[in-house]
Structures are given as C-alpha cells and as structure tokens.
Steps between C-alpha positions, in 0.01 A plus 500: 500500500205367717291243402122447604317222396061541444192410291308759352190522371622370167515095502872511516753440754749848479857576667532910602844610455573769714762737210591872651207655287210297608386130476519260173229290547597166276264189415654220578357174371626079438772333696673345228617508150658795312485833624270778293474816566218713407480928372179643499362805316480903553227690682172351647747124494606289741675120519167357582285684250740400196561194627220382668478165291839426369662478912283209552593335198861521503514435878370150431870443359706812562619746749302791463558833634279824369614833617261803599711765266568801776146757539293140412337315684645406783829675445405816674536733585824548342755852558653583168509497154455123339646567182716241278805498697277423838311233367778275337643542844138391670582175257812434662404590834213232470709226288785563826263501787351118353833432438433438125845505298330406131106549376259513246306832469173597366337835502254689330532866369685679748613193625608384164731794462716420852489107321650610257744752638584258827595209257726781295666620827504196680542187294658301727156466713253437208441180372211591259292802478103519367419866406122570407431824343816686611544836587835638420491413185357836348558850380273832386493727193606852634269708671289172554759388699577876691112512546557134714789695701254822626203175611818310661537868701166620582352405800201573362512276235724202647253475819179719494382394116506149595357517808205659365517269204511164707266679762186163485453136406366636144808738412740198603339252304461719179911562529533125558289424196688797260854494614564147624285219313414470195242216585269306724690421872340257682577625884435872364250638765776340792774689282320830551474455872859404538548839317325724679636315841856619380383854429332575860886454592741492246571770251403546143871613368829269448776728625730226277267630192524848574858516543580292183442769252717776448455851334654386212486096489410242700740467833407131464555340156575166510502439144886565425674230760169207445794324271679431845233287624621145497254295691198363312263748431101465484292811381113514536305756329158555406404621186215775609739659776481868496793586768737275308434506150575138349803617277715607809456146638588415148773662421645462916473109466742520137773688710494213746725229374306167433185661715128356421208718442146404580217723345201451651179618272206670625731580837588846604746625793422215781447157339628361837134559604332498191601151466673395767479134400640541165814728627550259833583241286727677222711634823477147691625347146789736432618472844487100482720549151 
C-alpha cells in the first residue's frame, strides 16, 4: 500500500492509504500521547461529520486517527462489497499502516458494532473500547425482520427512496430532527450542510448494513460472544434514539463483563453532536481511567 499525504477541505490533516479497492482516507490528528482510534456511522457519515468536535479535543493529549469507512467520504470510490469481514480488516489495515500494535476505540452506530466485534476478534490490540448507540446489538420479530431483508435487496428502496427522501436542505433537516436528535444542537444548520456535502458524493446505503441481515436472522449478531470482551467497556446511549432503542444498549452493556453504561436523557441516535461537550468529556475521562 501507497500512502499520500493532503488537506482537505475539512480542518484536518488526513493520510490516503492506497488498499487494492480504492483509497482509505484516515484523519490523523496529535503527536503524542495514547493512540485512539475513531468508527464513524452508516450512510450520509463520515470521520469528520461524527467527529468533527471530539478529534480536536482528544488530539490536545492523544493520538488520534478517524477513518473515512469505505463509499464515505474520502474513501472512494471503493470496488467491492464493504461488508463485516472487509471492514474489521480496513481496522487492521489502518492500525498496521500507523504502525499501531494496541488502541482505544470509539465509534458510533455502525461504528459501534466493528468496536465491539474488533475488540471480540482482536483483543490483543484494544486497550479500551467506547461504543455509543451500537448497532449489532439487535434482532426483528418475523416478517418485520423478512420485510428489512426485501429493503436490504431492492435497489429501489436501498438507493432511489432515499435519494428522493434526502433530495433538499428541508428533507435533510426534518430526518436530522426525527431520526437523530431528540433535542436542540447548537451547530445544527452547519450539520445539515456537512450532510448534504456527503450526499452530492457519497451514497445513501451501508453495504456493511445491508449485508448484516439474513433471510432468517441477523448475519451480524454480536450479542452471543459480548461476554468475551475483556477490555474496559464504555456504552453511550441516548434515551429518545429511534435506530437503537435504549434497552438493546441496555441489555448489550450487562453481557459485557464490568462494562459502564451512560444514558443520556433527552438524546436520540447522535449525542456526539447533540452535545458534543458533554460526550467529549465522558470519552476523554474513560480513556484517562
């Protein structure tokens, strides 16, 4: 692998890692201190859009590095099918290339899923691990859950609904406001650009989502093996979210031996940016623990 070195727009400096399907595009942030790496969310996400406020923070005393998950941001494009197998490798490929042996991980969603799964399959390299509203974690009542198969599989609905659903500024803020917070955001009008910036390029479907759910059950339930996870465990969940319901984070964060569980109220799916301040310093504290 190749590596090019550039600014983007974004205020951060980034590393492109040339990989034989396309380019990871990685944050990479502070000199010294303990390494963190950072997992952002599904769909219209990105490294900069989760983490926007928390890289700056923990760069003051930490190595930072935020990966572009492959088909965001800057990780494209990208040949092939990113699903769970693919992206624990893109961890390993980016923990190798910075020639990271142990970290701390935090992601959100999505990104809290591969946390949780990387620090399963790979405990040697993870010191702690902060999951905030993780996916993996869930299952469907039948036909609820067959219904989510067909949407995985239809074209139509993975990629033409939600273009025409995200299609201008005021469709894109009213799915920020229903699905993601449950609350005032302070930066929300700068949120909704940074949205619609990764939809003129990105796509609007996770393949890792759409290739986690089976016909039957989920192809991705992490639920069985979280009692092998022996580094220190933070959850963060909010206690509007409507994509993870509270009592999955609940009853994920019991499995997890000795983890802690912080329930944020009035919060939905991203309190990272509903109040960045507030989560910036639970993370900064656990990792300091």
């Amino acid at each position: 692998m190749e590596e090019r070195t550039t600014r983007q727009r974004d205020p951060f400096s980034r590393v492109t890692i040339d990989c034989p399907e396309g380019p990871l595009s990685v944050i990479a942030e502070g000199r010294t201190g303990p390494p963190v790496l950072l997992l952002s969310g599904a769909g219209q996400d990105n490294a900069m859009l989760s983490w926007r406020h928390l890289i700056p923070f923990l760069a003051q005393d930490h190595r930072v590095i935020a990966l572009d998950w492959p088909k965001q941001g800057n990780s494209k494009p990208w040949n092939g099918t990113a699903d769970h197998p693919v992206m624990l490798d893109v961890i390993t490929r980016a923990l190798d290339h910075f020639g990271l042996e142990r970290v701390a991980i935090v992601g959100m969603s999505q990104g809290g899923a591969l946390t949780l799964a990387y620090a399963i399959d790979h405990p040697d390299r993870v010191e702690r691990i902060v999951a905030i509203a993780p996916g993996g974690i869930i299952s469907f009542p039948p036909v609820v859950h067959q219904l989510l198969w067909m949407a995985a599989r239809s074209r139509f609905l993975n990629t033409t609904v939600p273009s025409w659903m995200f299609r201008g500024r005021k469709q894109v803020a009213r799915f920020l406001r229903g699905a993601l917070f449950a609350g005032p955001v302070e930066d929300f009008e700068e949120i909704v650009d940074e949205v619609l910036d990764e939809m003129r390029t990105g796509t609007s479907t996770s393949d890792w989502q759409s290739t986690s759910i089976g016909f039957w059950r989920m192809k991705v339930d992490l639920r069985p093996r979280l009692g092998e996870i022996t580094c220190p465990t933070l959850f963060i969940q909010g206690d509007k979210d409507v994509g993870v319901r509270p009592h999955h984070t609940i009853a994920a964060a019991n499995r997890v031996p000795r983890a802690r569980l912080e329930m944020l109220k009035g919060h939905g799916h991203w309190p990272n940016r509903q109040s960045p301040e507030r989560v910036n310093t639970l993370i900064r504290d656990f990792l300091r623990d």
